[in-house]
C-alpha positions as CSV (number, residue, x, y, z in Angstrom):
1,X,-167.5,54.8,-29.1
2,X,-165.9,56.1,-25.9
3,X,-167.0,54.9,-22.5
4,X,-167.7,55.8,-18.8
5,X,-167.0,53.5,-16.3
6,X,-167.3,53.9,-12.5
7,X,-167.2,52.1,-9.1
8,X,-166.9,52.9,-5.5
9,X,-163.4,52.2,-3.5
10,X,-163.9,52.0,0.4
11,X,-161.2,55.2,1.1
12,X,-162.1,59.0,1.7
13,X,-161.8,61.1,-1.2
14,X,-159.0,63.2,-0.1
15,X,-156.9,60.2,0.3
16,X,-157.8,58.6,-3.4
17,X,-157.4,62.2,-5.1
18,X,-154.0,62.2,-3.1
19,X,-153.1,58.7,-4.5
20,X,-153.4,59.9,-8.1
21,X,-151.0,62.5,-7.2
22,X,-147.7,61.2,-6.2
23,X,-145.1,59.6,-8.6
24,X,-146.0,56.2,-10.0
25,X,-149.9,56.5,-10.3
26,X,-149.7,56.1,-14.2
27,X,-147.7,53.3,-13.8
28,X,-149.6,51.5,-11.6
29,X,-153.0,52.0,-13.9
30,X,-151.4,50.9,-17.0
31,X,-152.3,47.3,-18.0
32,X,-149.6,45.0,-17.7
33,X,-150.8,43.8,-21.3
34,X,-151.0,47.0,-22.8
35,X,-148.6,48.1,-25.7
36,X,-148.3,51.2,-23.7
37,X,-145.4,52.1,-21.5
38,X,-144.5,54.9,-19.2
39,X,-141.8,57.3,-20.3
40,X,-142.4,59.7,-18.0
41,X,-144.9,60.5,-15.5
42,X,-146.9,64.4,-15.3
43,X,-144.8,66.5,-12.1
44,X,-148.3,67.6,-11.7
45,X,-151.7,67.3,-12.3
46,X,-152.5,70.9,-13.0
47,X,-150.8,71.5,-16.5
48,X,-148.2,68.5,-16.5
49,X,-148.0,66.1,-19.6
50,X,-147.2,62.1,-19.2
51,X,-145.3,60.8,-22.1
52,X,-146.1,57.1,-22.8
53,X,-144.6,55.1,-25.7
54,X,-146.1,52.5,-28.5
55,X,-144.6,50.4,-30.8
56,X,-143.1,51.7,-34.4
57,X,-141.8,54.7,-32.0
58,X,-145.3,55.8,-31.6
59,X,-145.1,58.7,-28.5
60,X,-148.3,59.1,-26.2
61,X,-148.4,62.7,-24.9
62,X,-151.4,63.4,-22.4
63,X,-151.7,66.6,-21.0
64,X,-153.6,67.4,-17.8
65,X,-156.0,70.0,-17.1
66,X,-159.5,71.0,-15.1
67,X,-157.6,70.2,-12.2
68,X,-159.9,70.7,-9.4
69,X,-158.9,68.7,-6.1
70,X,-160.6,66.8,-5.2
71,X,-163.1,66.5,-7.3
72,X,-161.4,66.2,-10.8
73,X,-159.1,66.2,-13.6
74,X,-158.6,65.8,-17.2
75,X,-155.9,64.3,-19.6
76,X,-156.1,65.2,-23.3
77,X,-154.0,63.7,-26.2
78,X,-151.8,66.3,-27.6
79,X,-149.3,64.7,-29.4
80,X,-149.4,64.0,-33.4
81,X,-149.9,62.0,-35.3
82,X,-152.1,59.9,-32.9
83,X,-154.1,62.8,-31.7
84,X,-155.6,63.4,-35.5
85,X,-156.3,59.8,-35.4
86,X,-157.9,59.1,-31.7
87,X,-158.6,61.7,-30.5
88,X,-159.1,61.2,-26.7
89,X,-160.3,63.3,-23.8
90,X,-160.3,61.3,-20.5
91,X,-162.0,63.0,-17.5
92,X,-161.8,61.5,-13.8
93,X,-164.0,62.6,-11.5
94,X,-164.4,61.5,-7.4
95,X,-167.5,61.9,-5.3
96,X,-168.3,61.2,-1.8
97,X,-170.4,58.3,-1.4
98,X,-171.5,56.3,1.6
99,X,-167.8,56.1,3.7
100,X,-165.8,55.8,0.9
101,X,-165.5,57.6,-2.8
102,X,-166.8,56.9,-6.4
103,X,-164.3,57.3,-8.8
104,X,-165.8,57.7,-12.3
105,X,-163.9,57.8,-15.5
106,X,-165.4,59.3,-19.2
107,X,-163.4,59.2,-22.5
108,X,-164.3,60.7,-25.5
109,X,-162.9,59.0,-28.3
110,X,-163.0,56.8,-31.3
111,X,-161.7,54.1,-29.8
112,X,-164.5,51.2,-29.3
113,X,-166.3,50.8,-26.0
114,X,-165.0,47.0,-26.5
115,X,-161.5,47.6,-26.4
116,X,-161.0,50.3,-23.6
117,X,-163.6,48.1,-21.1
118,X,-161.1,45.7,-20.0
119,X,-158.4,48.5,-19.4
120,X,-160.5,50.4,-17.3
121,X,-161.8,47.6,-15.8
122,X,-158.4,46.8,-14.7
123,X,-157.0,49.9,-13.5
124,X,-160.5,50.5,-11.0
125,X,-159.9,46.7,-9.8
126,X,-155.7,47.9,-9.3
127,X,-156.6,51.0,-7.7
128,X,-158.9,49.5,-4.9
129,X,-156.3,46.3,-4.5
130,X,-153.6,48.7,-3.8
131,X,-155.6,51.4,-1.5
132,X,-156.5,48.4,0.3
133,X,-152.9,47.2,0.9
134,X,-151.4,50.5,1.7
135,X,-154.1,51.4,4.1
136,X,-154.0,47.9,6.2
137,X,-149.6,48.7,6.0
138,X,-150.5,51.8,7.4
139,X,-152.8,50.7,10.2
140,X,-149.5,48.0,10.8
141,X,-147.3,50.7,11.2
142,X,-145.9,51.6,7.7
143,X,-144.6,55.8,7.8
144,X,-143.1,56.9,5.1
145,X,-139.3,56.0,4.3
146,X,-136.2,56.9,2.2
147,X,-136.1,53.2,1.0
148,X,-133.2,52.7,-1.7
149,X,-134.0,50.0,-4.6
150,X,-131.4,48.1,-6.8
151,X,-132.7,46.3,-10.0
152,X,-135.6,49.5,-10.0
153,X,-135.8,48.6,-13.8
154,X,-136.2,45.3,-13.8
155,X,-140.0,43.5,-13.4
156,X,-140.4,43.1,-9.9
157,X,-139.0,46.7,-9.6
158,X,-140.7,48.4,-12.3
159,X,-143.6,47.4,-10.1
160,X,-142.5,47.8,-6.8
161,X,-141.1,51.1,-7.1
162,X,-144.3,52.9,-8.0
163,X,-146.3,50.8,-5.7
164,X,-143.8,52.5,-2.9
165,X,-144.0,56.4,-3.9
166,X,-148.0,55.9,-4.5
167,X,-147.8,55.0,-1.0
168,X,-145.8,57.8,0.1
169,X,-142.2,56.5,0.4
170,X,-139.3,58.5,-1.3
171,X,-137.7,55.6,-3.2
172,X,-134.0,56.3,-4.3
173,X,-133.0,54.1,-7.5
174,X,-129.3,52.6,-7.3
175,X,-127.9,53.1,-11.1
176,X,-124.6,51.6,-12.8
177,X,-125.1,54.4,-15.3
178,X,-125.0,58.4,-14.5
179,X,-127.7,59.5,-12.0
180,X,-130.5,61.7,-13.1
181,X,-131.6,63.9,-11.0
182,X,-132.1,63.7,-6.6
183,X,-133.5,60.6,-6.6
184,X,-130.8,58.2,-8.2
185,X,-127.7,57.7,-7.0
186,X,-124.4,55.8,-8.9
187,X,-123.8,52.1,-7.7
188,X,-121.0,50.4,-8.4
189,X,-122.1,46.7,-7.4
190,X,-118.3,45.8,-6.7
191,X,-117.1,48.8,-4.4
192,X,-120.5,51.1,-3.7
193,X,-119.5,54.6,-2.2
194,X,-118.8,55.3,1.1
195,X,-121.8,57.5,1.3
196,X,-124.1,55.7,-1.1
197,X,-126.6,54.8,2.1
198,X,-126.5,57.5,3.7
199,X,-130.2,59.4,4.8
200,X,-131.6,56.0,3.6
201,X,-134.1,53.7,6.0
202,X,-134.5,50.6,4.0
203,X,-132.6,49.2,1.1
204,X,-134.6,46.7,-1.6
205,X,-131.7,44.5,-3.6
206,X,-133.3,43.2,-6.6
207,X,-130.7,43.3,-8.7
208,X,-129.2,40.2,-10.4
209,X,-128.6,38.4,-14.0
210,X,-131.2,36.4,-15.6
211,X,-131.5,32.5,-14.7
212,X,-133.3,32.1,-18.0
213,X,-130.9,30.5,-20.7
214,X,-128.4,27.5,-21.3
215,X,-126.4,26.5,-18.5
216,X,-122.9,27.4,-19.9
217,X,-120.0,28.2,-18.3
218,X,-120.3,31.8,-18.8
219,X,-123.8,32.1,-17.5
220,X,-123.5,30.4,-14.5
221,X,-120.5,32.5,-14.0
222,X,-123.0,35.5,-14.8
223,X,-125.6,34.5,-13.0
224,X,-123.4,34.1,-9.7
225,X,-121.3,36.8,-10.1
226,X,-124.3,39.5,-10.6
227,X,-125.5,38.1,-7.1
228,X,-122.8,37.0,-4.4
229,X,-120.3,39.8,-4.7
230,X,-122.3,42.7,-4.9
231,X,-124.6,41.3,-2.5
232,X,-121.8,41.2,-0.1
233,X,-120.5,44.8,-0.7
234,X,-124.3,46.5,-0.7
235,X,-125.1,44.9,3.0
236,X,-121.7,45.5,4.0
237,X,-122.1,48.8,3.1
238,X,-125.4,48.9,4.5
239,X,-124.5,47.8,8.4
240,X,-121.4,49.9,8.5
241,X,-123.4,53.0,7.3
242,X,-124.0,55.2,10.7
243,X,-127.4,57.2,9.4
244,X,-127.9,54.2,7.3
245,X,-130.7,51.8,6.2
246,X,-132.3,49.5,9.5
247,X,-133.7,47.0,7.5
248,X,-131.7,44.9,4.2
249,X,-134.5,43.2,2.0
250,X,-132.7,41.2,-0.9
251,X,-134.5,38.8,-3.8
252,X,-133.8,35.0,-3.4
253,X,-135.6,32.5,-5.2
254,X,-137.3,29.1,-4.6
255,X,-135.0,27.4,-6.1
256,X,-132.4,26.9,-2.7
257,X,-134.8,23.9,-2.3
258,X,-133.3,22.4,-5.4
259,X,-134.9,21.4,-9.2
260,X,-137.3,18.5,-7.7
261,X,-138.6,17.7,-4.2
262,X,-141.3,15.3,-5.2
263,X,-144.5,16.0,-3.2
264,X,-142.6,17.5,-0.1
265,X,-144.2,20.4,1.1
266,X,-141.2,23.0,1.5
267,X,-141.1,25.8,4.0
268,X,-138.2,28.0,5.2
269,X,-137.1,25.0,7.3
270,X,-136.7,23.1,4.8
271,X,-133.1,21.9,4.1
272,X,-131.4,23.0,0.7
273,X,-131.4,21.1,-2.0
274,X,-128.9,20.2,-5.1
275,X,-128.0,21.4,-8.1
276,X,-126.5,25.3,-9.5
277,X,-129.3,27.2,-8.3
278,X,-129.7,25.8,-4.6
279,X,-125.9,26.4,-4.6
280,X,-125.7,30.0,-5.8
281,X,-129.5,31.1,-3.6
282,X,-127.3,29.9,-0.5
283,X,-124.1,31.9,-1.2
284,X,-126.3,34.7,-1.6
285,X,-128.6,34.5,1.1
286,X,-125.3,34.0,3.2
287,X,-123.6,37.1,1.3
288,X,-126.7,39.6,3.2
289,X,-125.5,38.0,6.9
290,X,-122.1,40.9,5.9
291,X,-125.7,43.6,6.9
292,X,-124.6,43.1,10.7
293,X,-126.8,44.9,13.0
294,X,-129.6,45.0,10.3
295,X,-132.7,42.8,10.0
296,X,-132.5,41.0,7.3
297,X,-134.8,39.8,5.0
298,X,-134.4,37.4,2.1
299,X,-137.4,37.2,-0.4
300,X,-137.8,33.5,-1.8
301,X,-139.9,34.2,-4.5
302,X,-141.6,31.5,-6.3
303,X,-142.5,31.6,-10.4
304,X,-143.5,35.3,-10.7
305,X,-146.7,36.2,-13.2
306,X,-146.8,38.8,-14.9
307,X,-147.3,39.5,-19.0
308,X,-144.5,41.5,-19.4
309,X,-141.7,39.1,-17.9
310,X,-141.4,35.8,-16.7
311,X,-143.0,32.6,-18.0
312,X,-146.1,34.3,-18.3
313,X,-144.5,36.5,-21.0
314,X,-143.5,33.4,-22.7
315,X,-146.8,31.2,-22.5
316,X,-149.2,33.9,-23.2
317,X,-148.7,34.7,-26.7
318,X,-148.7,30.5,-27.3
319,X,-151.7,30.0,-25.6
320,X,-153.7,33.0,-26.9
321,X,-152.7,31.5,-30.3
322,X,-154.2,28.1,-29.3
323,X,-150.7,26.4,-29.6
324,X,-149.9,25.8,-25.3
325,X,-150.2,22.6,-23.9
326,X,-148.7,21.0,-20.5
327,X,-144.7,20.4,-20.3
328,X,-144.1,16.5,-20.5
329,X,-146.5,14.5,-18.1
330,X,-147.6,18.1,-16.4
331,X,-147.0,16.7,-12.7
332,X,-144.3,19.0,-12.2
333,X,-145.4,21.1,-9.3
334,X,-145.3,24.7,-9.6
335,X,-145.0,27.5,-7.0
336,X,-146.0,30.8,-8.3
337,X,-147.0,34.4,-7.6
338,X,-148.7,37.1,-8.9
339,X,-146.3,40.4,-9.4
340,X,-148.7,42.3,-7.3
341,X,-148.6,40.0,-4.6
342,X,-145.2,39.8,-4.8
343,X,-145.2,43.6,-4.3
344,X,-147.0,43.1,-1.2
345,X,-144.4,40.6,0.1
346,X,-141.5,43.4,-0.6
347,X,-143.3,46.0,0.9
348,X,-144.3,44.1,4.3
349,X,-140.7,43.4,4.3
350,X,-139.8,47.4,4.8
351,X,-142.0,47.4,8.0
352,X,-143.2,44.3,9.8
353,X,-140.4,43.8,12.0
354,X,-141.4,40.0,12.8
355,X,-140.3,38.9,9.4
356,X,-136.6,38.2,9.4
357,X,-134.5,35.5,7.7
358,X,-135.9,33.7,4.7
359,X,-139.7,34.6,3.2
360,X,-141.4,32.2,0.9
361,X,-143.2,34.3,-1.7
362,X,-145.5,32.4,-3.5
363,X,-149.2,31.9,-3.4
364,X,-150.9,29.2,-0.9
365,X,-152.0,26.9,-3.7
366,X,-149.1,25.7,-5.7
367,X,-150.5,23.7,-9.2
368,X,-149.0,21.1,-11.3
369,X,-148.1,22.0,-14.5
370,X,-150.9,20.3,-16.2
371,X,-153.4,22.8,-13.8
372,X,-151.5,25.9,-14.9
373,X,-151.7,25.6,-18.5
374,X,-155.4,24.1,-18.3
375,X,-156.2,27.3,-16.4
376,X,-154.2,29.7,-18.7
377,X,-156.2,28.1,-21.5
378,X,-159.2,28.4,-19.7
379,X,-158.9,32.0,-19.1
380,X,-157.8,32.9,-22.7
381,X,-160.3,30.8,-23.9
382,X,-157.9,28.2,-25.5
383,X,-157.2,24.6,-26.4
384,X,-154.8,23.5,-25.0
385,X,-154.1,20.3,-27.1
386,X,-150.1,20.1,-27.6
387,X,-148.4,18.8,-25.1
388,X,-144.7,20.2,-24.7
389,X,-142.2,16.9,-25.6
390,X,-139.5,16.7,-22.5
391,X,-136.9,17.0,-25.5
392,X,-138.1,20.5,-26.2
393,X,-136.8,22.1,-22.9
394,X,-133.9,20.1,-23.6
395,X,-132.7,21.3,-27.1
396,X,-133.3,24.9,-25.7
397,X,-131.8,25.4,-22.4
398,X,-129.4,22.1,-22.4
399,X,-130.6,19.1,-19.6
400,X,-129.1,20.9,-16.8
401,X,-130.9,24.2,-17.2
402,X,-134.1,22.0,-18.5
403,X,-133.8,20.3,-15.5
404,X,-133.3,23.5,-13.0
405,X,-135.7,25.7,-14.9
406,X,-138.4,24.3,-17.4
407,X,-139.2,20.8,-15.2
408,X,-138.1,21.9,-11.8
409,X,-140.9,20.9,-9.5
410,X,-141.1,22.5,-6.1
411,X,-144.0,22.6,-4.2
412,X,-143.6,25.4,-1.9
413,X,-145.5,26.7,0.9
414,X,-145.7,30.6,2.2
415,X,-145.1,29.2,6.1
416,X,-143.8,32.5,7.2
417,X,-146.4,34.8,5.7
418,X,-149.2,32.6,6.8
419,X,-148.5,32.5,10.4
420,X,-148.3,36.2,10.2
421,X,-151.8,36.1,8.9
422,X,-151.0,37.7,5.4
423,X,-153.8,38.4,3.0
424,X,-152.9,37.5,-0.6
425,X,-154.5,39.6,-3.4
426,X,-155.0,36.4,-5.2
427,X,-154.1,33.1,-3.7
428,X,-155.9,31.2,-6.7
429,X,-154.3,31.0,-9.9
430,X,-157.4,31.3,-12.0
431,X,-158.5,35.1,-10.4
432,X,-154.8,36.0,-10.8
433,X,-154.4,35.4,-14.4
434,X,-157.8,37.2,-15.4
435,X,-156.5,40.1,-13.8
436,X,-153.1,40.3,-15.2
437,X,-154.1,39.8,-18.5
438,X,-157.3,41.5,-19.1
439,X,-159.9,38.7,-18.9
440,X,-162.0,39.2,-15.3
441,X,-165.4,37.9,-15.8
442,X,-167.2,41.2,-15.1
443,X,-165.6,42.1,-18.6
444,X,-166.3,41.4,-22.1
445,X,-163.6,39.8,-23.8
């Protein structure tokens, strides 16, 4: 029962003890698969309690103590009735070795060495992959900014904002609802404040209605209306604000190439294509051109994997099950990205000033359908034996949005990113997917 687990990161101890610090460090550690999700984070290490939640209602309550910087510090279960149950006592501890620090992690608890393996396994591998990227932002240029966010709730945000104030950036969450405390402000998407912007450097829009569902009148009206208007108003906003953001980073998606390109290798030249989605991805790439004076960038992300959103949330529990299988003939190309990547994408966006205009986020190595769900099987240790009839996708999401969503095939090419020579966490599909869920072969599974 219990475990210790340690390994070495290639960063000084000072900065690594710092990093555990700031707002968003739980966050970042906690598996992506794990039923666990941050409530609230600790205001400090030295007596502060972070309040996680389970399912059934289940509340999490750690509290920290033994804080000695930088050498250590300890989290204790306190809450009942889980504490009576598993116990759990979970001490970090840094040393100085070679250049760079070990970082070594004991619990004491019931829980089997088995099942907390993986997670710790995880969260050391996360740790080092995002010391790494802040460090080689920093060496680039990245200082810390006031860097407003839109959508902060949303997946690619409940990533990326963490990711930011690990880093050191102050992120300020836009909210339609009533602000809690400094650090959100009120948005209205159709007619923002005056002084919404103001004391901000950057502004990340994320914010938008899901594609995902039938093509009906009333979505497509959602789906558009969510992005091109208050697109519009937000960069207006943003280029008429005088001690306002410099820089306007804004989500697109791949699909302003259209639902099927054939084996055309698309890059940000590439003309549009047809359909809903190319046409609504144009209106609101155009709608960030009202940011005058600003660089602009628009992120044209790619099929975005992660367990807790996306397809990935969908296939996972299928394929784990032994019930996945490719979608029709499987030669549907598709263009995707791992959320931490994406991440990277966002934040090179706040502070390389040679990326303008459209960005292509998706890996380097785009994979028919067919390769996807062989891999995902692969990984999870699967069949997969049932193919997914065409009429499925159909009966679901109608034949236009089966056509723009489930067998869209786009095989897209991160031109802009690679002539910048950007380093992807994982350009391979197979290392991304063991990551995200769990399964890296150093691991018992």
């Amino acid at each position: 029962m219990g475990l210790t687990y340690s390994s070495v990161v290639g960063h000084p101890r000072p900065e690594v003890f710092a990093w555990h610090e700031r707002p968003g460090a739980v966050m970042r550690l906690t598996p992506p698969w794990s039923p666990l999700h941050v409530v609230r984070e600790a205001s400090t290490l030295a007596g502060g309690a972070a309040v996680l939640r389970l399912p059934l209602g289940l509340r999490w309550v750690a509290r920290h103590s033994g804080y000695e910087p930088p050498e250590r510090f300890v989290d204790e279960l306190v809450s009942a009735p889980l504490r009576w149950v598993v116990p759990w006592r979970h001490t970090h501890e840094f040393h100085d070795e070679g250049g760079g620090t070990r970082i070594t992690d004991t619990v004491d608890t019931r829980v089997p060495e088995a099942v907390l393996r993986p997670m710790f396994a995880y969260r050391h591998r996360q740790l080092g992959l995002d010391l790494a990227a802040q460090a080689s932002a920093r060496n680039a240029g990245d200082r810390p900014k006031v860097v407003a966010v839109t959508g902060s709730r949303g997946l690619v945000g409940s990533a990326l904002v963490p990711f930011l104030t690990t880093a050191g950036h102050r992120v300020i969450r836009l909210v339609r609802g009533a602000p809690h405390g400094p650090d959100e402000r009120h948005w209205d998407p159709q007619a923002p404040a005056d002084d919404l912007l103001r004391g901000v450097d950057a502004v990340i829009h994320l914010a938008g209605a899901s594609i995902a569902g039938r093509f009906t009148d009333a979505h497509r009206a959602a789906v558009r209306g969510s992005r091109v208007g208050p697109t519009t108003a937000l960069a207006a906003l943003a280029g008429r604000t005088p001690d306002g953001p410099r820089v306007f980073v804004s989500a697109s998606a791949i699909g302003f190439y259209g639902p099927d390109r054939g084996d055309e290798v698309l890059t940000e030249t590439s003309e549009r294509g047809d359909g809903f989605l190319a046409d609504v991805v144009d209106d609101w790439e155009q709608a960030t051109s009202a940011a005058d004076g600003l660089r602009v960038v628009n992120v044209r992300a790619g099929l975005v994997q992660s367990p807790r959103g996306g397809t990935l949330r969908l296939f996972y529990p299928l394929f784990a099950a032994g019930l996945g299988g490719r979608l029709g003939d499987g030669r549907m190309w598709q263009s995707w990205i791992g959320i931490d990547d994406l991440v990277d994408v966002y934040h090179r966006a706040l502070y390389d000033e040679r990326l303008s205009g459209p960005v292509n986020a998706v890996a380097p190595t785009p994979v028919r359908n067919a390769a996807y769900t062989a891999t995902l099987a692969t990984v999870l240790r699967r069949p997969a034996l049932l193919p997914v009839p065409d009429l499925g996708p159909r009966l679901l999401l109608g034949q236009e949005g089966a056509d723009e969503l489930a067998q869209a095939s786009q095989r897209v090419s991160p031109g802009a990113l690679l002539a910048l020579g950007h380093r992807f966490r994982h350009p391979t599909l197979e290392p991304a997917l063991r990551h995200l869920l769990g399964r890296d072969p150093r691991t018992r599974d």
